[in-house]
Backbone as numpy.savetxt, mean C-alpha at the origin, in Angstrom:
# Nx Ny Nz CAx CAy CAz Cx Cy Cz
9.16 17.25 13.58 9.58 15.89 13.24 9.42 15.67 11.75
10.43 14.79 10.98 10.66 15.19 9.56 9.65 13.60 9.41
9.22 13.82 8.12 8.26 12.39 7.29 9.15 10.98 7.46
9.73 11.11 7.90 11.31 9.79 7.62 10.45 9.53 8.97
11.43 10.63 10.04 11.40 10.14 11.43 10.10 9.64 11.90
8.85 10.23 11.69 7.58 9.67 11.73 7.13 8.30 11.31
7.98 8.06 10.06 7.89 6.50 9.60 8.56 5.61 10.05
9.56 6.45 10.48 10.56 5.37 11.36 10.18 4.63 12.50
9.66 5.70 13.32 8.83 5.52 14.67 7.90 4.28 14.47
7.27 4.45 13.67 6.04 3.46 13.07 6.39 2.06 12.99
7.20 2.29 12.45 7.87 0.70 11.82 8.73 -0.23 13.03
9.00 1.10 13.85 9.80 0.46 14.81 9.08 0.03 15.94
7.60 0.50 15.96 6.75 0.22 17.32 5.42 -0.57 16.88
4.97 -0.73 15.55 3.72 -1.26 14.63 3.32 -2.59 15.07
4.71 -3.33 14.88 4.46 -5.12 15.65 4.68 -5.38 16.65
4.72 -4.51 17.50 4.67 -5.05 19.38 4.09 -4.07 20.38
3.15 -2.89 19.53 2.27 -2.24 20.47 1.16 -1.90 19.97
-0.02 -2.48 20.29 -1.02 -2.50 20.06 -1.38 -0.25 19.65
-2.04 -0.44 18.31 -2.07 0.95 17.80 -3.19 1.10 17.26
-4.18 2.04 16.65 -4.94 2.27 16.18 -5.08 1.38 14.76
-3.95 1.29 14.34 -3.40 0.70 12.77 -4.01 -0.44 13.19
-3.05 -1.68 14.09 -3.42 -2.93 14.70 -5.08 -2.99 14.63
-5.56 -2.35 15.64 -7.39 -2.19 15.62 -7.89 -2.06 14.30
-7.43 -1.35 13.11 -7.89 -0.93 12.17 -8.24 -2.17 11.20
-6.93 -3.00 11.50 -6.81 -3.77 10.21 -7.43 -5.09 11.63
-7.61 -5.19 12.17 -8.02 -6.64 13.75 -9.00 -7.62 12.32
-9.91 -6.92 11.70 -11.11 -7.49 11.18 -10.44 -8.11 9.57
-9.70 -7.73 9.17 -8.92 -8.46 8.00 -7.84 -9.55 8.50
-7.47 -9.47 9.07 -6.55 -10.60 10.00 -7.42 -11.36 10.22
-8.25 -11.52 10.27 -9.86 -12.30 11.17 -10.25 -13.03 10.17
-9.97 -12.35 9.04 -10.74 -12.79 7.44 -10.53 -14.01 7.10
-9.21 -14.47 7.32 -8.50 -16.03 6.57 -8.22 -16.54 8.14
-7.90 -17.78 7.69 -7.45 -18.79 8.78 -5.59 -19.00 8.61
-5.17 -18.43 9.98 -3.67 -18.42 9.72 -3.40 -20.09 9.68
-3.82 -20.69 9.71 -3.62 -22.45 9.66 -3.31 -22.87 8.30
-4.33 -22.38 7.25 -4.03 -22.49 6.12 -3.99 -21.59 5.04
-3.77 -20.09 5.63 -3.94 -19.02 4.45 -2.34 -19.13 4.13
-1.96 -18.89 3.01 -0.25 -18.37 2.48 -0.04 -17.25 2.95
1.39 -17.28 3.11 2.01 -16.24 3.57 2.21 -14.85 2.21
2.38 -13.73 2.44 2.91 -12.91 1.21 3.25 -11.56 1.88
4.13 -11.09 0.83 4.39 -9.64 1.72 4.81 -8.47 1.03
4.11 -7.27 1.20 3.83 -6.19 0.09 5.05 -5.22 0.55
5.62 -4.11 -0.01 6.76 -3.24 0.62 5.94 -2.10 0.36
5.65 -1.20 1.39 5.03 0.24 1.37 6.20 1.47 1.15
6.55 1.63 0.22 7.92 2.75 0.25 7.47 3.76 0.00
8.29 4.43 0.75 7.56 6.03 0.97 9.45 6.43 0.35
9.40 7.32 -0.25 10.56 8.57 -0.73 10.24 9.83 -0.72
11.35 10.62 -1.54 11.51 12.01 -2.21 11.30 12.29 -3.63
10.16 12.02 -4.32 10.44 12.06 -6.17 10.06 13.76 -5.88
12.15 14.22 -6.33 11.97 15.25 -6.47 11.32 16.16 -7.60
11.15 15.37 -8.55 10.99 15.91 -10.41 9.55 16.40 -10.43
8.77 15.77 -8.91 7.31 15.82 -9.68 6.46 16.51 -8.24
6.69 17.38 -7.38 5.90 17.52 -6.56 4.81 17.47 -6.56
3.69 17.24 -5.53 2.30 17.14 -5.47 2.06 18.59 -5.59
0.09 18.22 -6.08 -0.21 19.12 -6.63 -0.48 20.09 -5.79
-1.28 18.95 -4.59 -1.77 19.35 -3.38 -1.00 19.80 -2.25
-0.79 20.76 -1.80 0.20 21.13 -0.27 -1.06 20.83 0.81
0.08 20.28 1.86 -0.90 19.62 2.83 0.41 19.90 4.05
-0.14 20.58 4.95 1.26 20.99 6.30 1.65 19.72 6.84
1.23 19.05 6.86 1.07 17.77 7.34 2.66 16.92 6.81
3.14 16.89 5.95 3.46 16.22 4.55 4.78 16.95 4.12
6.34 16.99 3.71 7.01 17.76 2.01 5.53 16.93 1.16
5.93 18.40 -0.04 5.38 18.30 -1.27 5.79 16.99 -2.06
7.12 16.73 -1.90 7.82 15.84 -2.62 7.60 14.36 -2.14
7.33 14.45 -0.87 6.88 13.14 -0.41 5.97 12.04 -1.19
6.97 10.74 -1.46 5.94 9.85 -2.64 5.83 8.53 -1.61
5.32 7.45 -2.64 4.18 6.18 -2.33 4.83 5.57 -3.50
5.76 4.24 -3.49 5.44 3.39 -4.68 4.11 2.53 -4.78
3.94 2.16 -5.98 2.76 1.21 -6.53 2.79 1.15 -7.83
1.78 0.08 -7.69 2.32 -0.87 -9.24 0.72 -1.30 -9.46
0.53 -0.71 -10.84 -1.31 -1.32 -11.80 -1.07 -2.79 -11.90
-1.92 -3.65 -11.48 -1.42 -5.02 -11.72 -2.24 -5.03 -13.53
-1.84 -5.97 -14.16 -1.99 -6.34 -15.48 -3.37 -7.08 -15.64
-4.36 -6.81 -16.21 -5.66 -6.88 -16.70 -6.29 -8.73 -16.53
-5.06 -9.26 -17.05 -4.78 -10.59 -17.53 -4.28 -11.62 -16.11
-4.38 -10.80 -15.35 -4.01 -11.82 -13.67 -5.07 -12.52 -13.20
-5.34 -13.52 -12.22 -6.08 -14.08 -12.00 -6.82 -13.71 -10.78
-5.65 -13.16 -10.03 -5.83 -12.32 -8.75 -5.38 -11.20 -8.83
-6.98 -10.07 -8.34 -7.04 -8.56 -8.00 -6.60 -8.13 -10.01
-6.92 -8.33 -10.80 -6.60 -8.05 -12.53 -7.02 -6.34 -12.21
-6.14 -5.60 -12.87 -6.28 -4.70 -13.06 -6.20 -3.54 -12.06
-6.07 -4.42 -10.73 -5.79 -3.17 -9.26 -4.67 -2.63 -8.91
-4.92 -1.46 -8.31 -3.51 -0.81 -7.81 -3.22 -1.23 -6.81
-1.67 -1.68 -6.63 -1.35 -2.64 -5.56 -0.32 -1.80 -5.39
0.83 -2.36 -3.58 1.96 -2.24 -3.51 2.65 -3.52 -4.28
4.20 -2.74 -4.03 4.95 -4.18 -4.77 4.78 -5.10 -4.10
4.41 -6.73 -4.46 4.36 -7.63 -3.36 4.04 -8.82 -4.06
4.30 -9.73 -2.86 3.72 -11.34 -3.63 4.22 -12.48 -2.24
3.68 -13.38 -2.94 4.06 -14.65 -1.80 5.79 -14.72 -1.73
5.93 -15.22 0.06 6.79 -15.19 0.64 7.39 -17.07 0.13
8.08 -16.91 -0.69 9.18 -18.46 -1.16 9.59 -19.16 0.06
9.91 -20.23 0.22 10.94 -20.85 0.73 12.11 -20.37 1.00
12.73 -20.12 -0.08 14.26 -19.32 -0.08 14.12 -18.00 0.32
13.54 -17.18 0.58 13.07 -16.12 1.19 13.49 -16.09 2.95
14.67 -15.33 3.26 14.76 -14.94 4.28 13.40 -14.84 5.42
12.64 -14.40 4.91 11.78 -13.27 5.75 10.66 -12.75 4.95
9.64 -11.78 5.23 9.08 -11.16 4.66 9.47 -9.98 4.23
10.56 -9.41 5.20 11.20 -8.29 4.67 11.85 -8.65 3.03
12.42 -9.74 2.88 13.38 -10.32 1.87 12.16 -10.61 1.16
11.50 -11.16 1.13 10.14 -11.15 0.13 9.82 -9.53 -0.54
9.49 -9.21 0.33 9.15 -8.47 -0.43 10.16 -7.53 -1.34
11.38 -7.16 -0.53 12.48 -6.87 -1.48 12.74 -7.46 -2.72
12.81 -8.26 -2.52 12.77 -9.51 -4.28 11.42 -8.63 -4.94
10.62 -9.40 -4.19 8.94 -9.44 -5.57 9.26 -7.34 -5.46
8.79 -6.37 -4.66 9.30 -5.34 -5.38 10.60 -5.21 -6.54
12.06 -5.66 -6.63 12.62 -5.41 -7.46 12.45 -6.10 -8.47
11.56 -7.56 -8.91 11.09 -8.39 -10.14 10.06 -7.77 -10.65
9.20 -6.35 -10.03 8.07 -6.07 -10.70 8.25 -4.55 -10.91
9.09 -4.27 -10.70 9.74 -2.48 -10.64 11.06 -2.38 -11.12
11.94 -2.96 -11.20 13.38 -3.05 -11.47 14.17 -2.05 -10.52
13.42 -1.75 -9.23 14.20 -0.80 -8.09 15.75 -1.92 -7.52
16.32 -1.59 -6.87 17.76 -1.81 -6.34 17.48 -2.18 -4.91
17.19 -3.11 -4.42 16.64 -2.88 -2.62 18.03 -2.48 -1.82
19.61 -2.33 -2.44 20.30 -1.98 -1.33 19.96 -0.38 -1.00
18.90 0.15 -2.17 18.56 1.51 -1.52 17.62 2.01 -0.85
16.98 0.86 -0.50 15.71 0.51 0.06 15.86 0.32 2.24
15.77 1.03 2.90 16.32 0.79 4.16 14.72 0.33 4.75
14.71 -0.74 5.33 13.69 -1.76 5.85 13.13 -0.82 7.39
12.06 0.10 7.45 11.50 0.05 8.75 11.36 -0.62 9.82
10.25 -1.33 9.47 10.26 -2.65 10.44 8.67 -3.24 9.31
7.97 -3.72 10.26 6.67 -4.66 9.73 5.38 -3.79 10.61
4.34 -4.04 9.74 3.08 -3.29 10.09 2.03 -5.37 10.64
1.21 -4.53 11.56 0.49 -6.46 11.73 -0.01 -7.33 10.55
0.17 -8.35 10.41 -1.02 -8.98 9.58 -1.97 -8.74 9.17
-1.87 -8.65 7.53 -3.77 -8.76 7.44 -3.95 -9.77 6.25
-5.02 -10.17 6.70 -5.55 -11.12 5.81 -6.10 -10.67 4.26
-5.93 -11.37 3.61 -6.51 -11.09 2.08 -7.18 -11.89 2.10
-8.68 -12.22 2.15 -9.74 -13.75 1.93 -9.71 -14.00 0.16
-10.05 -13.01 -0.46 -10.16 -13.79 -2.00 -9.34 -14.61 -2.73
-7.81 -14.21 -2.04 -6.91 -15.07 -2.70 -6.43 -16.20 -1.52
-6.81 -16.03 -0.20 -5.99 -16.39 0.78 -5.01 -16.67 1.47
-4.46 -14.81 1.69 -3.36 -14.75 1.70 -3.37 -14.37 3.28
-2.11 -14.50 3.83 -1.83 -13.36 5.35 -0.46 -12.78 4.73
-1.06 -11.38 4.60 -0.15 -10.38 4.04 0.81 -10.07 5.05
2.27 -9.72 5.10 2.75 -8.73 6.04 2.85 -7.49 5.30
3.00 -6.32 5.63 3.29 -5.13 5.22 4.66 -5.13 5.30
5.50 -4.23 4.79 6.96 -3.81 5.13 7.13 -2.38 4.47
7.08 -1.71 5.94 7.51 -0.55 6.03 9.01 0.00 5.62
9.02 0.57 4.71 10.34 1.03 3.95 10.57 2.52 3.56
11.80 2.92 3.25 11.74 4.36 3.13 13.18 3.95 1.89
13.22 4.79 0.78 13.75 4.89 -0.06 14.79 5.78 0.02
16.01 5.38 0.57 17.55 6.15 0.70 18.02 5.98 -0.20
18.26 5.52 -1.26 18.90 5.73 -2.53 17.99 5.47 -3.87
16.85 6.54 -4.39 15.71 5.54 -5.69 16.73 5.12 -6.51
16.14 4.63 -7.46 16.79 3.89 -9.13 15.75 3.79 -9.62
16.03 4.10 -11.07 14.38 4.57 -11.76 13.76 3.05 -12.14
12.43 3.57 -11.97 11.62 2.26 -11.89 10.52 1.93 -12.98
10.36 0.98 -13.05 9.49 0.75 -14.55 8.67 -0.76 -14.76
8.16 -1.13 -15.43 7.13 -2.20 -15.31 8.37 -3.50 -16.26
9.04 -4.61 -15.24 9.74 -5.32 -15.87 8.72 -6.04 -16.63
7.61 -6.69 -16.17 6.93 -8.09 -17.35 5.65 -7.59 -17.44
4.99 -7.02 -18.61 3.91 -6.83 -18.75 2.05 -8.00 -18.37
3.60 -9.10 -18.09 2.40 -10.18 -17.90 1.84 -10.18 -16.36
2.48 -9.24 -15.51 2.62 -9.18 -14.47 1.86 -7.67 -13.84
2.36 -6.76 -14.76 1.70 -4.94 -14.49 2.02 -4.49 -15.08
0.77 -3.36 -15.75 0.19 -2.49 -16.14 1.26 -1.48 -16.94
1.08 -0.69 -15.19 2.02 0.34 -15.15 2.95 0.32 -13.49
4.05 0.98 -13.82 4.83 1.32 -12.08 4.47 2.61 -11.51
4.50 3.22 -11.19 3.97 4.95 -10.88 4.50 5.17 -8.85
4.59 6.31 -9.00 4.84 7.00 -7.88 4.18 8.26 -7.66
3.21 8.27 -6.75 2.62 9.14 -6.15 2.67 10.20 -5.13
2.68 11.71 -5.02 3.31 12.17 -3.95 1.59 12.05 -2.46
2.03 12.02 -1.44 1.39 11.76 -0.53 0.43 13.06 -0.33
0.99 13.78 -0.53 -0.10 15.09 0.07 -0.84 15.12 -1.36
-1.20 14.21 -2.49 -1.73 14.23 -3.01 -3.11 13.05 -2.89
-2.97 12.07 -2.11 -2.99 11.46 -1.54 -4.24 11.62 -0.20
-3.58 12.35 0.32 -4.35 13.28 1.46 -5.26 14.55 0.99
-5.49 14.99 -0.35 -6.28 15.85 -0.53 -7.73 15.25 -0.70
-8.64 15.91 -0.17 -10.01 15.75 0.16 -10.82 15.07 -1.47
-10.62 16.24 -2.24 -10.71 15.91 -3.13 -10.61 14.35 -4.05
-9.70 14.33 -3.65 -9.04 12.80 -4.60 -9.75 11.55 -3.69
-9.97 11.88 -2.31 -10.93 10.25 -1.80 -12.08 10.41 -1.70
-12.11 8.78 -2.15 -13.91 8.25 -2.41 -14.05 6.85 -1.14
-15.39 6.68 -1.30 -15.41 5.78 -0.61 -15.52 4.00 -1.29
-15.07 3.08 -1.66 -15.94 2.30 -2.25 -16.63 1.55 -2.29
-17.44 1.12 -3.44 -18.67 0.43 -2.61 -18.91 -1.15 -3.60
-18.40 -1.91 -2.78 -19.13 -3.05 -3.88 -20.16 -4.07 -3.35
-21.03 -4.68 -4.30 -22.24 -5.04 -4.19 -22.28 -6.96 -4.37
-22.53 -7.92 -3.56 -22.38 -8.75 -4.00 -23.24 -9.18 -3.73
-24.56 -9.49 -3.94 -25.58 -10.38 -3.86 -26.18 -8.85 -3.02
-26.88 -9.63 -1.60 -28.14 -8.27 -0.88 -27.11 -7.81 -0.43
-25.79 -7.84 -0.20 -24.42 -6.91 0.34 -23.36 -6.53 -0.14
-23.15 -5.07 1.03 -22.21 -4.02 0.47 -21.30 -3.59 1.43
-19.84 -4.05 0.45 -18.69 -3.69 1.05 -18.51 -2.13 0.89
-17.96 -1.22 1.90 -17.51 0.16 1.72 -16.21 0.17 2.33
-15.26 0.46 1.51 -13.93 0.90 1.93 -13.22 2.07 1.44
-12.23 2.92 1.89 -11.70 3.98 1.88 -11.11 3.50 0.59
-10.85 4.69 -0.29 -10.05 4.51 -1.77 -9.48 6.11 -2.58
-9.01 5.88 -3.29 -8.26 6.99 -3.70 -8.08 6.87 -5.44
-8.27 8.63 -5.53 -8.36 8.75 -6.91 -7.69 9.71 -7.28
-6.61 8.99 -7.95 -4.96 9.90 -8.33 -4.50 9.55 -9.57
-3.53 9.84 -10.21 -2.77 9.69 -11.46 -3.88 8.68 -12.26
-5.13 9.46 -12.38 -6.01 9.09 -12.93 -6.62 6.97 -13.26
-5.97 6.95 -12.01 -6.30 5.18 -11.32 -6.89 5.33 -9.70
-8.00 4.39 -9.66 -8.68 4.29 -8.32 -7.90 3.27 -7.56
-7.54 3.95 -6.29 -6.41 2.55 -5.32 -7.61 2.33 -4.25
-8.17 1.08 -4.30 -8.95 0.76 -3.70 -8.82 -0.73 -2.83
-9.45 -0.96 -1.90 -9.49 -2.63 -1.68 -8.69 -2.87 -0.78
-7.30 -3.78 -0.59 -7.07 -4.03 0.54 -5.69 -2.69 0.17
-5.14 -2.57 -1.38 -3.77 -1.61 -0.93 -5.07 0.00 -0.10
-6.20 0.28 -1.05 -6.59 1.96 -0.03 -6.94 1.16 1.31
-7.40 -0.04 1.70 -7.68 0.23 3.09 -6.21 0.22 3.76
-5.01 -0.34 3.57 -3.89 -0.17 4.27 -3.38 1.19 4.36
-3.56 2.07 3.05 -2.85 3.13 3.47 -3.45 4.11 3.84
-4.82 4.03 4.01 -6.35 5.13 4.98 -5.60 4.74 6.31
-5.03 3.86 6.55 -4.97 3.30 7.73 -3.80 3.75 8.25
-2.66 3.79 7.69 -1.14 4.07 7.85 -0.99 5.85 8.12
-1.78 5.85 7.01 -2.01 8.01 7.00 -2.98 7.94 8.12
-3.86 7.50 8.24 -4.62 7.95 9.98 -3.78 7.83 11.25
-2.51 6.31 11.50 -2.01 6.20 12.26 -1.04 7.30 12.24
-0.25 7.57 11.25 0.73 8.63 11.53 0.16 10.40 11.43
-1.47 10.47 11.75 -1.65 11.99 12.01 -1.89 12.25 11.03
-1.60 12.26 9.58 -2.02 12.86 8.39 -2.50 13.14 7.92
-3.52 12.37 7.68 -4.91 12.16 6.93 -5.88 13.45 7.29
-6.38 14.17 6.63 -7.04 14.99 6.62 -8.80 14.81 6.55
-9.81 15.71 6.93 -10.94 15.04 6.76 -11.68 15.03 5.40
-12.25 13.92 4.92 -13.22 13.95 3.72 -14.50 13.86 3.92
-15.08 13.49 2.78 -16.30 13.07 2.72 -17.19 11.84 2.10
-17.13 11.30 3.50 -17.16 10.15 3.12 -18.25 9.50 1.88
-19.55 10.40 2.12 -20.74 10.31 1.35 -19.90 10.24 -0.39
-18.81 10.50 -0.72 -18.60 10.73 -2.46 -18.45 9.08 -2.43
-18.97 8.28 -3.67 -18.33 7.12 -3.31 -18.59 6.95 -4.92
-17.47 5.64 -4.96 -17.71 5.18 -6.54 -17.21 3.52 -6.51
-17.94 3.19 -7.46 -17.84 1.43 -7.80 -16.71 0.89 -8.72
-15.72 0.49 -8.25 -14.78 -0.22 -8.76 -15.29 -1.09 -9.85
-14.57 -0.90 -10.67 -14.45 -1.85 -11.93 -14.11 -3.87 -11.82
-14.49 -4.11 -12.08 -14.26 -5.66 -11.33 -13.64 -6.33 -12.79
């Protein structure tokens, strides 16, 4: 079964059958109150960046297999400086969340969404710091268009990551942050020399576990995000 068809499957069964994913994320959905949290919605695109294969081979995975994401900009008020998917609150004029997120990905990447073919939706999860109820949107990239950071006031950098790089043992940490006598630990990743941590590494620890991928680490390596 090819990386497409696997994602396909996903997207097409994620919001109406209870999955490991669903269980995974139950406790972030839990986080905000759907009564009054905002809506928003991130696009997870998975492609082919043929130019740059991973470093890492993983059977699991093509080499070529990528991840968009976007460094948010230092100067934000919310998540400054984290590696995120493309995403943002769902408008009024906004179809959908699928259409959300198509927009806010092509205003913060300058991608084309008619090349963008829509999976389906992954469950809810809650974001508490900003108070958001995120949807996910599962996407797969049938036609790229090169991509780049439109407003600096907005991100960093744009970057594309291949997945079996992703999945190497090596590159995940665990993270750990400290807020008063308590400590958050969540799955995170350390690639194109940026830590993806927080709610984008716990979604995609979660997405690579549901679809078989994920390989084993160790969990004991851990490191403290920059705040």
């Amino acid at each position: 079964m090819s990386a497409y068809t696997e994602l396909k499957a996903l997207g097409a069964t994620a919001s109406t059958r209870t999955t490991s994913l669903d269980t995974t994320l139950e406790l972030l959905r839990r986080s905000v109150d759907p009564a009054v949290a905002r809506r928003a919605a991130v696009l997870i695109l998975f492609g082919n960046l043929d130019d740059k294969p991973a470093d890492f081979h993983s059977a699991g995975v093509p080499d070529e297999l990528d991840v968009l994401l976007v460094e948010r900009a230092a100067t934000l008020n919310d998540h400054p400086g984290q590696v995120a998917f493309p995403g943002g609150a769902v408008d009024a004029g906004d179809a959908g969340p699928e259409a959300a997120a198509l927009r806010e990905a092509q205003e913060e990447t300058g991608l084309d969404p008619a090349g963008v073919v829509v999976l389906g939706t992954l469950p809810e999860v809650g974001l508490p710091v900003s108070n958001f109820l995120v949807t996910p949107v599962l996407g797969w990239w049938d036609r790229p268009t090169p991509v780049n950071v439109v407003d600096y006031g907005e991100s960093a950098s744009v970057f594309r990551v291949p997945v079996a790089d992703l999945l190497n043992p090596e590159n995940r940490r665990t993270a750990v942050i400290s807020r008063g006598s308590e400590s958050h630990r969540s799955p995170a990743f350390l690639v194109n020399g940026v830590l993806v941590w927080g709610f984008t590494g716990i979604i995609l620890n979660a997405v690579l576990e549901e679809l078989g991928w994920a390989l084993p680490w160790d969990a004991a390596r851990e490191v403290v995000p920059v705040l």
